[in-house]
N, CA and C atoms of all chains as a GROMACS GRO file, in nm:
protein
  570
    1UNK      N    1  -0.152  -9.371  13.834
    1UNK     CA    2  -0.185  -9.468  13.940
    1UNK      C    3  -0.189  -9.399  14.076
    2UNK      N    4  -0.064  -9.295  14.094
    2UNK     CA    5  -0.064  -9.222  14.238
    2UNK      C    6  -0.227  -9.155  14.226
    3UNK      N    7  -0.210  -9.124  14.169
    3UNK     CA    8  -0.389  -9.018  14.144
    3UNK      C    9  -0.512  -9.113  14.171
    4UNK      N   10  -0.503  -9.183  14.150
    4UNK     CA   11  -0.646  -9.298  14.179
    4UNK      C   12  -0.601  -9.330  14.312
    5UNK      N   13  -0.507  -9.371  14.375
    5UNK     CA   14  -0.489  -9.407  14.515
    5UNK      C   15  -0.553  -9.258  14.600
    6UNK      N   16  -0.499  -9.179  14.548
    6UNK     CA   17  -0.482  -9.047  14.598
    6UNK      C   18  -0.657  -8.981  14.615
    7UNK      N   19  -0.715  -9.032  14.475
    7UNK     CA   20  -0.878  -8.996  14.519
    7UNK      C   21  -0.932  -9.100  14.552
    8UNK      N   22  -0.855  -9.241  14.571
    8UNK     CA   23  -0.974  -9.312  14.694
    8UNK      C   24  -0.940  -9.296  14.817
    9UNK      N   25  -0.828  -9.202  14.862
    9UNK     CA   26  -0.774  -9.179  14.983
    9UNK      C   27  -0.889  -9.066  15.014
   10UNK      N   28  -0.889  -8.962  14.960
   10UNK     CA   29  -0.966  -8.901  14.973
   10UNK      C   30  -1.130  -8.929  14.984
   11UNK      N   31  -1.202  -8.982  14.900
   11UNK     CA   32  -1.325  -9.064  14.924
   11UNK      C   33  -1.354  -9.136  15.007
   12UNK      N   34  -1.259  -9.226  15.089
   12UNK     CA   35  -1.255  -9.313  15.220
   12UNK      C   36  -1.284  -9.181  15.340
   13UNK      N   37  -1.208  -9.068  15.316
   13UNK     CA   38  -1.151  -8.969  15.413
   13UNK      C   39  -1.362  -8.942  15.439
   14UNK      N   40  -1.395  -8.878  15.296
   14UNK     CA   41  -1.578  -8.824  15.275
   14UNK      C   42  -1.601  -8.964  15.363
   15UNK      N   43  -1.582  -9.029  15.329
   15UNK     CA   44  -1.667  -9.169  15.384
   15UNK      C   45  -1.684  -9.169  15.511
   16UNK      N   46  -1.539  -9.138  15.569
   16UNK     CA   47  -1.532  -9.159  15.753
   16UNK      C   48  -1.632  -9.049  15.811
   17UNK      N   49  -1.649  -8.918  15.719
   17UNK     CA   50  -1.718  -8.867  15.797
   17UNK      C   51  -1.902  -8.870  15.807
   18UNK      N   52  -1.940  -9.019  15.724
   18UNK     CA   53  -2.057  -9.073  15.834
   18UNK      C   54  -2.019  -9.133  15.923
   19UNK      N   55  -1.927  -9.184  15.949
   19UNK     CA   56  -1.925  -9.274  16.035
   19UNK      C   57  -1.887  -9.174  16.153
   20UNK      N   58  -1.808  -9.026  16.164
   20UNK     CA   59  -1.796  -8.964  16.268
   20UNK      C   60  -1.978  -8.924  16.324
   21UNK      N   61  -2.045  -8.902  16.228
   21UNK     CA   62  -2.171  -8.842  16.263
   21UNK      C   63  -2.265  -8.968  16.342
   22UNK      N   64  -2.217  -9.130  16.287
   22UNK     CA   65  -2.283  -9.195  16.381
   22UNK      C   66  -2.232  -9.224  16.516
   23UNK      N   67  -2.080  -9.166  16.510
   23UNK     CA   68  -2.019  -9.134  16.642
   23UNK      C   69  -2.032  -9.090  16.740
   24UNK      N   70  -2.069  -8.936  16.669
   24UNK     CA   71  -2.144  -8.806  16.756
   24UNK      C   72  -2.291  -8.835  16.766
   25UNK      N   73  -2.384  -8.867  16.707
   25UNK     CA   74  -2.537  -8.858  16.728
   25UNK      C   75  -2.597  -8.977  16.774
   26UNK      N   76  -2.497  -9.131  16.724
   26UNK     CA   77  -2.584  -9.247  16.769
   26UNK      C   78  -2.694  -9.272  16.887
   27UNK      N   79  -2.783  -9.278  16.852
   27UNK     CA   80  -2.908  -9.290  16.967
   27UNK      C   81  -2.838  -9.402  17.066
   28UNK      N   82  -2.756  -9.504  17.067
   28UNK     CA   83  -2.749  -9.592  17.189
   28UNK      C   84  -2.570  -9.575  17.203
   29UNK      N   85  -2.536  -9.616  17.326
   29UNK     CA   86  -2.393  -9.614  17.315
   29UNK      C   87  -2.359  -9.730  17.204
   30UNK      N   88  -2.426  -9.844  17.185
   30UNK     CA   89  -2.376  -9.916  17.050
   30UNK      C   90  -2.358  -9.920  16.896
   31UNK      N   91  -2.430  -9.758  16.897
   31UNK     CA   92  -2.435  -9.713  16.792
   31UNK      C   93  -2.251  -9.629  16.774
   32UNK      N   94  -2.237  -9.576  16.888
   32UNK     CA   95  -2.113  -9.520  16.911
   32UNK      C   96  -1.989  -9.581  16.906
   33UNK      N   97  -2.042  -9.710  16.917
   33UNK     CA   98  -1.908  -9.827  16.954
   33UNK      C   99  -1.904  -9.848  16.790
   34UNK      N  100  -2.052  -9.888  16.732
   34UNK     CA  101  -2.016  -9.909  16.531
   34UNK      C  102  -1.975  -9.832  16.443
   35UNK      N  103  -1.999  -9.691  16.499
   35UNK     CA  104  -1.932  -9.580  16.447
   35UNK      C  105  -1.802  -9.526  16.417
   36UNK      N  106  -1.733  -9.612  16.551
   36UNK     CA  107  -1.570  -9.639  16.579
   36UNK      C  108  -1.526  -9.718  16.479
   37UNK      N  109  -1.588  -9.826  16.502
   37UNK     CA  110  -1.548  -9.994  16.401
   37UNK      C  111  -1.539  -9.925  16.328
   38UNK      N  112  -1.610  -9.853  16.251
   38UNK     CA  113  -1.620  -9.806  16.066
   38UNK      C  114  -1.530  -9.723  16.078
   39UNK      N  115  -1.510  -9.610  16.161
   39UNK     CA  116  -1.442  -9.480  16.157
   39UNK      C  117  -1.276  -9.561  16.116
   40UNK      N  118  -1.238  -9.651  16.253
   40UNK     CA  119  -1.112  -9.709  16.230
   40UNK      C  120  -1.093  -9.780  16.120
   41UNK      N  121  -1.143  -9.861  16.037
   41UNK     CA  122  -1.130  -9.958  15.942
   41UNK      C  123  -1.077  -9.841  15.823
   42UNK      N  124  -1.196  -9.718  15.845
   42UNK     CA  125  -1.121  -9.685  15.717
   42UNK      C  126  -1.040  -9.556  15.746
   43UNK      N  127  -1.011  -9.542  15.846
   43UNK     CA  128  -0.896  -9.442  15.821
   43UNK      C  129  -0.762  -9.529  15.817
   44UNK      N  130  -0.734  -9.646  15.871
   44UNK     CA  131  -0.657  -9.765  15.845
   44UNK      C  132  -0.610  -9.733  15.682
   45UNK      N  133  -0.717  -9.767  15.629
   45UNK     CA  134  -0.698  -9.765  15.480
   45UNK      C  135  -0.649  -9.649  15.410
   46UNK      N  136  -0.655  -9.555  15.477
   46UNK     CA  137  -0.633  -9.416  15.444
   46UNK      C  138  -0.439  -9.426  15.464
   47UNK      N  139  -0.438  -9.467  15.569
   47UNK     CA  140  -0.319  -9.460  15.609
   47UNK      C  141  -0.261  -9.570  15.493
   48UNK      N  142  -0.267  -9.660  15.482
   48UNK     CA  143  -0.277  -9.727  15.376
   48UNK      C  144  -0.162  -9.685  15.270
   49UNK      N  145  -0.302  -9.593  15.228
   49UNK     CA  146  -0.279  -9.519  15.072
   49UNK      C  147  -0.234  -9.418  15.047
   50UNK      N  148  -0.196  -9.351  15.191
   50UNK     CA  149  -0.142  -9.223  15.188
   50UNK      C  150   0.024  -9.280  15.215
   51UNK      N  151   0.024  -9.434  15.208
   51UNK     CA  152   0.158  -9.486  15.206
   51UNK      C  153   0.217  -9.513  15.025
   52UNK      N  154   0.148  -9.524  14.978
   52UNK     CA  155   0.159  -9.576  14.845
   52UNK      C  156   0.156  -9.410  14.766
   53UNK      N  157   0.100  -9.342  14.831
   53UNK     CA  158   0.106  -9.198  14.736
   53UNK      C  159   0.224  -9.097  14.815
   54UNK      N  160   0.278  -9.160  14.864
   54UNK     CA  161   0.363  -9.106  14.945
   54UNK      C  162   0.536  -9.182  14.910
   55UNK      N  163   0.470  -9.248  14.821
   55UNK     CA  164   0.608  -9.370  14.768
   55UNK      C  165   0.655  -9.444  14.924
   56UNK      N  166   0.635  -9.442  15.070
   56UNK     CA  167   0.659  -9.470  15.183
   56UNK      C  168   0.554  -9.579  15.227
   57UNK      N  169   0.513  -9.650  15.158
   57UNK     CA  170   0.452  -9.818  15.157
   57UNK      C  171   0.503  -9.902  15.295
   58UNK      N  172   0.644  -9.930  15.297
   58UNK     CA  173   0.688  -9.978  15.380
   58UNK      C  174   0.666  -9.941  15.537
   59UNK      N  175   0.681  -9.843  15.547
   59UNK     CA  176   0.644  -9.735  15.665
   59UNK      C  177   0.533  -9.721  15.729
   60UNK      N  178   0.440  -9.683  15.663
   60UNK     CA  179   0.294  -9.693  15.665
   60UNK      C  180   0.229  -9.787  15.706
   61UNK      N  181   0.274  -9.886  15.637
   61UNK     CA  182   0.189  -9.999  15.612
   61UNK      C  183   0.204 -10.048  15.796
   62UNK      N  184   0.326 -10.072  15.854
   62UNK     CA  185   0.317 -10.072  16.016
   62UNK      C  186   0.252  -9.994  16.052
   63UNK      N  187   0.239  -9.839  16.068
   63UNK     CA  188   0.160  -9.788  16.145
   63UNK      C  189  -0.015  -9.834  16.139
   64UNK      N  190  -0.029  -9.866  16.009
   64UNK     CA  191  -0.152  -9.908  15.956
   64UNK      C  192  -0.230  -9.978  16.050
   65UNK      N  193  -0.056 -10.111  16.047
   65UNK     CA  194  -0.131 -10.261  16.142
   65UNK      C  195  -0.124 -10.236  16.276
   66UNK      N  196  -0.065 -10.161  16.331
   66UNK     CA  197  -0.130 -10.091  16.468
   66UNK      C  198  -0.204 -10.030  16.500
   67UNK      N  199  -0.246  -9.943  16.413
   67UNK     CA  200  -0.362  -9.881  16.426
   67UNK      C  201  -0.511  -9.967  16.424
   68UNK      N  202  -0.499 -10.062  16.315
   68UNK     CA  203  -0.598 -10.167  16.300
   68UNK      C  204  -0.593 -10.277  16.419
   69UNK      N  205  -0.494 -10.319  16.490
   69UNK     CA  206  -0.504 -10.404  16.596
   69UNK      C  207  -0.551 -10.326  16.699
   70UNK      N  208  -0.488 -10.176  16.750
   70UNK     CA  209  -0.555 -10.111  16.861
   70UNK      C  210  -0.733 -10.089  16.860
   71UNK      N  211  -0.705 -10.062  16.755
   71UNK     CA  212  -0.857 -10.023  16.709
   71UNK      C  213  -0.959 -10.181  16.729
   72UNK      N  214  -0.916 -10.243  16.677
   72UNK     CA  215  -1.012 -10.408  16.704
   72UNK      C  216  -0.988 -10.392  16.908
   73UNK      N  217  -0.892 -10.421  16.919
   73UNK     CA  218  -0.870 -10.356  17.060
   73UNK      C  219  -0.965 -10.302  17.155
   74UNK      N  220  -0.982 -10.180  17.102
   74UNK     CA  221  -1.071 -10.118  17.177
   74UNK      C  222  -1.224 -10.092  17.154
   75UNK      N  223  -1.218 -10.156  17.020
   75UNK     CA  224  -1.392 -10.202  17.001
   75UNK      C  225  -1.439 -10.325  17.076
   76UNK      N  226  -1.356 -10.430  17.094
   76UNK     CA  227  -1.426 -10.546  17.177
   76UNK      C  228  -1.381 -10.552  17.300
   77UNK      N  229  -1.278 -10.379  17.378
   77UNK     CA  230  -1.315 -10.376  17.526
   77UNK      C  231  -1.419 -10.269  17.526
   78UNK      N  232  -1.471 -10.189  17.409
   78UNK     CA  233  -1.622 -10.091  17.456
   78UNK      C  234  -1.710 -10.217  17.480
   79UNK      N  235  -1.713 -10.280  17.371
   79UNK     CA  236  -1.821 -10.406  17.373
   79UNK      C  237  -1.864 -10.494  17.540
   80UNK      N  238  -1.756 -10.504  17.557
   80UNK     CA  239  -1.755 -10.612  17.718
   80UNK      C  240  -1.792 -10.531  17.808
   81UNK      N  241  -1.768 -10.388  17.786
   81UNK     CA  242  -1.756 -10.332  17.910
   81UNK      C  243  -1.937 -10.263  17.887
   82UNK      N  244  -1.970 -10.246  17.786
   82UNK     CA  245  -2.075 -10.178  17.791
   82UNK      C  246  -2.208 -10.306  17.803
   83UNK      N  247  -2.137 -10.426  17.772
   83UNK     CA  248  -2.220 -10.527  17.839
   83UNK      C  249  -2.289 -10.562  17.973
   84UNK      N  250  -2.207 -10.493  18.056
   84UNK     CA  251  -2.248 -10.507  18.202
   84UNK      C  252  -2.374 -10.420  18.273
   85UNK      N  253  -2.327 -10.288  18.156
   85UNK     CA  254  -2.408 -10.168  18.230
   85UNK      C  255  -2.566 -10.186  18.167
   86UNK      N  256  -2.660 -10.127  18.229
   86UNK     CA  257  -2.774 -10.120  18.136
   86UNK      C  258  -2.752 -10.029  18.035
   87UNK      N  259  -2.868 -10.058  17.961
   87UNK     CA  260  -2.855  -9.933  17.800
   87UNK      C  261  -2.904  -9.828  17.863
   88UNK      N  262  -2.816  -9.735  17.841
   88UNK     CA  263  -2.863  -9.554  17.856
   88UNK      C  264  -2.842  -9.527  17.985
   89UNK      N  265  -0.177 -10.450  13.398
   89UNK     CA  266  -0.174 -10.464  13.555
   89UNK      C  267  -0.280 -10.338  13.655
   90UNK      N  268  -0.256 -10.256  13.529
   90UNK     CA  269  -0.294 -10.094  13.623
   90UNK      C  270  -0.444 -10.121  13.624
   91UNK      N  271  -0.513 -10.180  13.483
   91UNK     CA  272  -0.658 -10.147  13.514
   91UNK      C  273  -0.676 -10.298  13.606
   92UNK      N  274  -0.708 -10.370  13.656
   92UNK     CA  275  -0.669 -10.493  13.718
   92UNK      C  276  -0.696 -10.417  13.838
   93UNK      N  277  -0.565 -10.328  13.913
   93UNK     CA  278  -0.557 -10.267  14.013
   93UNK      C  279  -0.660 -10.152  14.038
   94UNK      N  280  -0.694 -10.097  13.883
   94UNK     CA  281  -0.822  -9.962  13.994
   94UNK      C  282  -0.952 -10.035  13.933
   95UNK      N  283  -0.974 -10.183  13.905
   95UNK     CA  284  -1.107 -10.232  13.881
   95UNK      C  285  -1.129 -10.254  14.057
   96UNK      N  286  -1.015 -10.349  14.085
   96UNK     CA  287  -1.052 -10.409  14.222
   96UNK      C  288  -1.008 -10.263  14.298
   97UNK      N  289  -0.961 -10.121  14.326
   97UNK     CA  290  -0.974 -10.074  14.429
   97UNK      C  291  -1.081  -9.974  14.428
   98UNK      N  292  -1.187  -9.970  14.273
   98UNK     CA  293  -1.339  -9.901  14.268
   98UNK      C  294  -1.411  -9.998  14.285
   99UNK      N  295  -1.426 -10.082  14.316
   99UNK     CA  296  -1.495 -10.226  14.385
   99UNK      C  297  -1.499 -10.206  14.566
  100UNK      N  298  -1.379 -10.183  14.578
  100UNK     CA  299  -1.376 -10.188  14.734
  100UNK      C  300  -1.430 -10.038  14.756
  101UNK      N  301  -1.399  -9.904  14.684
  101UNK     CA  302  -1.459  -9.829  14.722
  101UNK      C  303  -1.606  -9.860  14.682
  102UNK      N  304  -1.651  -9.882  14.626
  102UNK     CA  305  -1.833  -9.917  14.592
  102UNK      C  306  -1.867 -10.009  14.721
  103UNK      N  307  -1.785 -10.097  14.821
  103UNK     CA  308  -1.820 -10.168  14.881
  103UNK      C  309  -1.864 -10.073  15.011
  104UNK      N  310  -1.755  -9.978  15.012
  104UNK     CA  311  -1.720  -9.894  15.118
  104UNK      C  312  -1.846  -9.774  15.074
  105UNK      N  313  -1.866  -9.736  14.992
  105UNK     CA  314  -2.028  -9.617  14.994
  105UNK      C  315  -2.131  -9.710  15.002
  106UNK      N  316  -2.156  -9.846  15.002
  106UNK     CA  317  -2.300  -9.881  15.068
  106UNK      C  318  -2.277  -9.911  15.194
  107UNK      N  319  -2.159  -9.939  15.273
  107UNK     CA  320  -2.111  -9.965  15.389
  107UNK      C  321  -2.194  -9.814  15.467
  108UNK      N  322  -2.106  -9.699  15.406
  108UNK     CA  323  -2.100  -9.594  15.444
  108UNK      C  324  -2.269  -9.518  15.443
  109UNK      N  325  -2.319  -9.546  15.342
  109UNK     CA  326  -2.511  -9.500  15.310
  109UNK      C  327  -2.562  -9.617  15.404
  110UNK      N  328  -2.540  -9.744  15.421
  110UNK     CA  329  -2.628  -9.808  15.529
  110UNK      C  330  -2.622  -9.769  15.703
  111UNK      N  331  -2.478  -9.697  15.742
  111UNK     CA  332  -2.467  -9.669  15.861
  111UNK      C  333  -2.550  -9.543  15.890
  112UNK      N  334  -2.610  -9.459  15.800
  112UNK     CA  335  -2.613  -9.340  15.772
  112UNK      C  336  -2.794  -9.328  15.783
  113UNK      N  337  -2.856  -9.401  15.691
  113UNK     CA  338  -2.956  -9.453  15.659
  113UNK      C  339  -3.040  -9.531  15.693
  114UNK      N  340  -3.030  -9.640  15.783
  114UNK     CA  341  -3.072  -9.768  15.818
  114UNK      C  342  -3.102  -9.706  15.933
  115UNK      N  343  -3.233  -9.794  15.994
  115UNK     CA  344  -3.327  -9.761  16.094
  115UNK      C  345  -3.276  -9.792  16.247
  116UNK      N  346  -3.183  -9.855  16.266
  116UNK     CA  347  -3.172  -9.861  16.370
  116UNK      C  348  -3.045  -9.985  16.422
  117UNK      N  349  -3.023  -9.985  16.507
  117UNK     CA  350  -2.858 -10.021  16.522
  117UNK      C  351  -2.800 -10.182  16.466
  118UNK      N  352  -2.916 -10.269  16.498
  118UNK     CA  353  -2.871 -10.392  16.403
  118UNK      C  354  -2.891 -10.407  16.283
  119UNK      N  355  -2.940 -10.323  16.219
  119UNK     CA  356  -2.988 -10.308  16.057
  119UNK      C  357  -2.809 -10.224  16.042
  120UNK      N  358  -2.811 -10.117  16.121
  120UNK     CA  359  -2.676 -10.061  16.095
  120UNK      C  360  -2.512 -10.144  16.103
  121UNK      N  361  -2.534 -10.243  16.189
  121UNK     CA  362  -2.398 -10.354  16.211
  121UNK      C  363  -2.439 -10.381  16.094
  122UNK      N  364  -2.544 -10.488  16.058
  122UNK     CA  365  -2.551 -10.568  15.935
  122UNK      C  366  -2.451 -10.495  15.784
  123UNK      N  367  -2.483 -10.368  15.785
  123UNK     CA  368  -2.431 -10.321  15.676
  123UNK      C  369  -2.342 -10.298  15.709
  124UNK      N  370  -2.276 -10.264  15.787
  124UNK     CA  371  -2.144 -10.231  15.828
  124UNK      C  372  -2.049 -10.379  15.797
  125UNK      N  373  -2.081 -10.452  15.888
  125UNK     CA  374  -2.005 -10.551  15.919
  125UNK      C  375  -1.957 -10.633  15.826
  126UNK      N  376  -2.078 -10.644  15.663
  126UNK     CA  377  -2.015 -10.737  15.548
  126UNK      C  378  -1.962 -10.630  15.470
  127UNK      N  379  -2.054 -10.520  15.430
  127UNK     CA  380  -1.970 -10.461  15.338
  127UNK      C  381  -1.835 -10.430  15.379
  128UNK      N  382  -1.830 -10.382  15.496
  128UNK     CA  383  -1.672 -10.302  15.519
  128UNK      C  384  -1.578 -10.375  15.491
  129UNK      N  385  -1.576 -10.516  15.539
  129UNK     CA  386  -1.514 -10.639  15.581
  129UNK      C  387  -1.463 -10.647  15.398
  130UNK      N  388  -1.578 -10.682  15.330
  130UNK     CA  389  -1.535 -10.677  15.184
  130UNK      C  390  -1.438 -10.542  15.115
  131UNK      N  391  -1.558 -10.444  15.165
  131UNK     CA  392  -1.423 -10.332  15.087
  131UNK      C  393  -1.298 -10.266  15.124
  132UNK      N  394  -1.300 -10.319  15.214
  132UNK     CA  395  -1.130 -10.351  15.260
  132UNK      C  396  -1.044 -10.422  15.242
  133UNK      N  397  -1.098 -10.565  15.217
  133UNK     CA  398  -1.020 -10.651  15.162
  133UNK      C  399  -1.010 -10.651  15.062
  134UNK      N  400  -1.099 -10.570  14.940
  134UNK     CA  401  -1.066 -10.512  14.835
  134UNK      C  402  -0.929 -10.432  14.765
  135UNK      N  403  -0.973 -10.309  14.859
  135UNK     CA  404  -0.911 -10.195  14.838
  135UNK      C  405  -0.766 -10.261  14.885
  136UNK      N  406  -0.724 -10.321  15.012
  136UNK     CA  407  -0.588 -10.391  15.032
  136UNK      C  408  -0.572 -10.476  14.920
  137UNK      N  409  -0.624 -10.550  14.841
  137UNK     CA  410  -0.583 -10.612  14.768
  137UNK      C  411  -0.528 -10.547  14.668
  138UNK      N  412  -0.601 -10.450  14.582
  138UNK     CA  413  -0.526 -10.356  14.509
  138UNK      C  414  -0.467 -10.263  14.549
  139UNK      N  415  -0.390 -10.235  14.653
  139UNK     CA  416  -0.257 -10.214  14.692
  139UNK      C  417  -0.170 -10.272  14.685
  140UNK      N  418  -0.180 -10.407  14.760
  140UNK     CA  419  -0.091 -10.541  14.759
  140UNK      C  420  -0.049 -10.592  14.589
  141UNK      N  421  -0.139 -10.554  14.525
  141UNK     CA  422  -0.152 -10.581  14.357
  141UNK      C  423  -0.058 -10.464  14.328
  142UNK      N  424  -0.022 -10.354  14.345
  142UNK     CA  425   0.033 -10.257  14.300
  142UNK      C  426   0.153 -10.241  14.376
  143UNK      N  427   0.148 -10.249  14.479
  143UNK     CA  428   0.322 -10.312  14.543
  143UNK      C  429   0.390 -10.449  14.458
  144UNK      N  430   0.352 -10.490  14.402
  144UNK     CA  431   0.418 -10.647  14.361
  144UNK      C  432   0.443 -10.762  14.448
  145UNK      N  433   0.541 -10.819  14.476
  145UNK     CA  434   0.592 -10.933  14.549
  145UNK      C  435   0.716 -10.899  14.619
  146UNK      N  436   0.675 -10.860  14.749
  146UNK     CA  437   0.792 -10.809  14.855
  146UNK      C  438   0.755 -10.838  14.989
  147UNK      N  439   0.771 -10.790  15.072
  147UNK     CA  440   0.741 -10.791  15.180
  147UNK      C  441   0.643 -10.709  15.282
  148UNK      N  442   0.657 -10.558  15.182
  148UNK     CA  443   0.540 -10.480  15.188
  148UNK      C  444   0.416 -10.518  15.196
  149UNK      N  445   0.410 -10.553  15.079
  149UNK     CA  446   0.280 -10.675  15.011
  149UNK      C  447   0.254 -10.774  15.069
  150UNK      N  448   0.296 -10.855  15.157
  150UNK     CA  449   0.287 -10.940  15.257
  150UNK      C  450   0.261 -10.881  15.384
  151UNK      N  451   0.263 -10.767  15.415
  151UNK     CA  452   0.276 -10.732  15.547
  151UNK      C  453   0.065 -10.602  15.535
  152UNK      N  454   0.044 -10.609  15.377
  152UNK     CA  455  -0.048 -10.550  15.332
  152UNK      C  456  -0.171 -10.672  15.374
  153UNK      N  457  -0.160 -10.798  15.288
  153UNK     CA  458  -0.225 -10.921  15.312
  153UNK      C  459  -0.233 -10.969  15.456
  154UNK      N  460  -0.128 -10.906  15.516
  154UNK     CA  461  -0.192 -10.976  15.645
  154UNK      C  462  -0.250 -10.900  15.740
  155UNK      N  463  -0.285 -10.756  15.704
  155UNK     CA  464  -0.384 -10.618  15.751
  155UNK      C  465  -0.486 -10.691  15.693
  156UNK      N  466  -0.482 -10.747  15.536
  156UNK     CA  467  -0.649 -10.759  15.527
  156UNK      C  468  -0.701 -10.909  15.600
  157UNK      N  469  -0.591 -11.042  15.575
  157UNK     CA  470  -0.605 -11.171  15.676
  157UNK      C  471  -0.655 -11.063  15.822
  158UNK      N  472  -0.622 -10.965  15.912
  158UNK     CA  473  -0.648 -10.970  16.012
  158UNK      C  474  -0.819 -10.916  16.053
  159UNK      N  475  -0.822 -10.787  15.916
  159UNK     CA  476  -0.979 -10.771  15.898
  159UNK      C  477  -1.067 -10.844  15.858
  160UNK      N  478  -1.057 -10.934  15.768
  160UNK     CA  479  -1.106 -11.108  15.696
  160UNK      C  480  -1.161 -11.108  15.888
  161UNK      N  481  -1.063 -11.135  15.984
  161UNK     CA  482  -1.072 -11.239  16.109
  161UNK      C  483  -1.190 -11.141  16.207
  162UNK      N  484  -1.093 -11.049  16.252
  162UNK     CA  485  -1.145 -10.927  16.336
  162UNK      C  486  -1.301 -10.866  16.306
  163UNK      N  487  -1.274 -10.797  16.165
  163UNK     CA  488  -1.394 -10.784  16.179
  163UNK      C  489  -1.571 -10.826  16.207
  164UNK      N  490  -1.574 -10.940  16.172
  164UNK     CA  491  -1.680 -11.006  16.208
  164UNK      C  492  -1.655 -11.038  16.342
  165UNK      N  493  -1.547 -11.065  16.388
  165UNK     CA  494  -1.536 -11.100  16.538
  165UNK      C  495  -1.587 -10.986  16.610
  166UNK      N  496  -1.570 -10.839  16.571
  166UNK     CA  497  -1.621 -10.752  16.652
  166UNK      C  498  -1.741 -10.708  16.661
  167UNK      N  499  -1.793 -10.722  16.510
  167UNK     CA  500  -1.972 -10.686  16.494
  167UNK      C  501  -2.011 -10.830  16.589
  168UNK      N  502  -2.038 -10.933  16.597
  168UNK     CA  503  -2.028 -11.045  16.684
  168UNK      C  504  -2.052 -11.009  16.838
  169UNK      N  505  -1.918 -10.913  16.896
  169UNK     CA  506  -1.910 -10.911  16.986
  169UNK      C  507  -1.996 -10.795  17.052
  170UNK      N  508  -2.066 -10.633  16.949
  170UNK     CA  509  -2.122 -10.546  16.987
  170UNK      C  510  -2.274 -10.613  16.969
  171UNK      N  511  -2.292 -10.683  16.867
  171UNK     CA  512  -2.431 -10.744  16.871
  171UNK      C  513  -2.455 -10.813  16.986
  172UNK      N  514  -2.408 -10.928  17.026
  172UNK     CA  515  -2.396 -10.947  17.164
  172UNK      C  516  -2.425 -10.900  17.298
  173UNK      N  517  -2.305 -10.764  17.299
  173UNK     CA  518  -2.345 -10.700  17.423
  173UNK      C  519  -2.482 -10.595  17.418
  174UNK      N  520  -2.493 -10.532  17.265
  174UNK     CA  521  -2.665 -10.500  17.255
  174UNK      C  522  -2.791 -10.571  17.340
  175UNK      N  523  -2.750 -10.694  17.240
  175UNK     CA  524  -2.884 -10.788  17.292
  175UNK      C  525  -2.903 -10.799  17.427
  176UNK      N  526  -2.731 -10.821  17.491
  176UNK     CA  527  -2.751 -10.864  17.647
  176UNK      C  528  -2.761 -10.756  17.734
  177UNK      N  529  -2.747 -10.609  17.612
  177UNK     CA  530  -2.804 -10.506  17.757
  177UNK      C  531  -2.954 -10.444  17.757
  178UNK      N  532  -3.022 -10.511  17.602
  178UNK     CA  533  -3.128 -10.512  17.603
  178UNK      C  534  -3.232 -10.383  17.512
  179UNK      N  535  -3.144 -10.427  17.421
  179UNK     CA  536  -3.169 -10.317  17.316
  179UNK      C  537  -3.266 -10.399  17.223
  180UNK      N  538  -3.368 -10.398  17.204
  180UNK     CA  539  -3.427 -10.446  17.123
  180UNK      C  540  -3.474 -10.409  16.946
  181UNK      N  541  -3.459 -10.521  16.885
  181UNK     CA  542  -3.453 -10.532  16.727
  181UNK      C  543  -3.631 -10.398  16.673
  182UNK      N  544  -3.568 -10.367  16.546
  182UNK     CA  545  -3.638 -10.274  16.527
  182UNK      C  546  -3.757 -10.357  16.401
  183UNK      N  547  -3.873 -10.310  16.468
  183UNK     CA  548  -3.988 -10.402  16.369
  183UNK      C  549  -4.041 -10.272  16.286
  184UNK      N  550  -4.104 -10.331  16.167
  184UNK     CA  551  -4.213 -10.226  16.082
  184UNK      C  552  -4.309 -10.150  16.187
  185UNK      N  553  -4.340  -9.998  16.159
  185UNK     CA  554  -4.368  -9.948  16.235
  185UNK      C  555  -4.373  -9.928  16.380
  186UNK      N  556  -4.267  -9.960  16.394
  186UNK     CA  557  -4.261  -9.922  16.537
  186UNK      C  558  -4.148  -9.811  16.545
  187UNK      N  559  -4.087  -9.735  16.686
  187UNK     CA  560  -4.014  -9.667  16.719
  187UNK      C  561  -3.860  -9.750  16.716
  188UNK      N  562  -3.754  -9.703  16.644
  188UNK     CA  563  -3.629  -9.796  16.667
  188UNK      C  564  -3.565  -9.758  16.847
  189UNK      N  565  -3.542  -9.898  16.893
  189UNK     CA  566  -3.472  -9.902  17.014
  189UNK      C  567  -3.575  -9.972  17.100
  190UNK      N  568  -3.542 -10.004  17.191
  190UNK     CA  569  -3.645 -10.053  17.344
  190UNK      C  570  -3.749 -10.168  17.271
   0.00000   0.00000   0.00000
């Protein structure tokens, strides 16, 4: 069971790194802001599972939900703030 | 219990590689939320679930469910809120043959 957590920890990890590349290359800054959303959601999860393969569940699992609240956080103050400015 | 637990957490990862091939792939930035915003939303609440399934009934597991209750809420609240400020800074939707953006 640790081993299946352990390679979807890892596969989430492959995963984040499209979402770093729509980070780095996105043609609009809103592409940069969705790139975040995704990037955070799943390294969240990472953290997650690197709690459960770590037998430290309990532990984790807080840093998790802070990480996931900062992160919502600071996607809907890029959002407001990049509302004001024109695109580009 | 065990297969139960890696049916639903290769579900959430399957949710999470079309999440991940549509951000990657897709023409242009609201085609890119779109995929983002349901799949992720799902394969997260997946993949937490079979965690929460593999912790049992504690408090852990409660404190797991309410990471995914907060992505269930949040996330659509935030694709919501970048679609939004797109539109209102004037990014326009991407048609057949045309250039994506403007």
């Amino acid at each position: 069971m640790t081993q299946l957590f352990l390679g979807a920890a890892a596969a989430l990890l492959v995963l984040a790194l499209a979402y770093l590349y729509r980070l780095a290359a996105g043609p609009s800054a809103f592409d940069r802001i969705l790139g975040l959303s995704g990037f955070t959601s799943n390294i969240t999860l990472v953290l997650v599972l690197t709690g459960v393969v770590f037998g430290r569940l309990d532990m984790f699992v807080d840093i998790a939900l802070g990480y996931a609240l900062l992160s919502f956080v600071g996607v809907i103050a890029a959002a407001r703030y990049f509302e004001r400015l024109p695109e580009k | 219990m065990a297969v139960l637990v890696g049916a639903v957490l290769l579900a959430g990862l399957f949710f999470h590689v079309v999440a991940g091939v549509g951000v990657l792939r897709l023409p242009d930035f609201y085609t890119r939320l779109h995929a983002l915003s349901k799949a992720d939303t799902m394969g997260t609440l997946l993949v937490l679930s079979a965690v929460a399934l593999a912790e049992g009934a504690s408090l852990t597991a409660v404190k797991v469910i309410f990471i995914a209750v907060f992505f269930f809420l949040g996330n659509p609240a935030a694709a919501h809120a970048i679609a939004r400020a797109a539109r209102r800074a004037g990014l326009a939707p991407w048609r057949a043959g045309r250039e994506a953006g403007r």
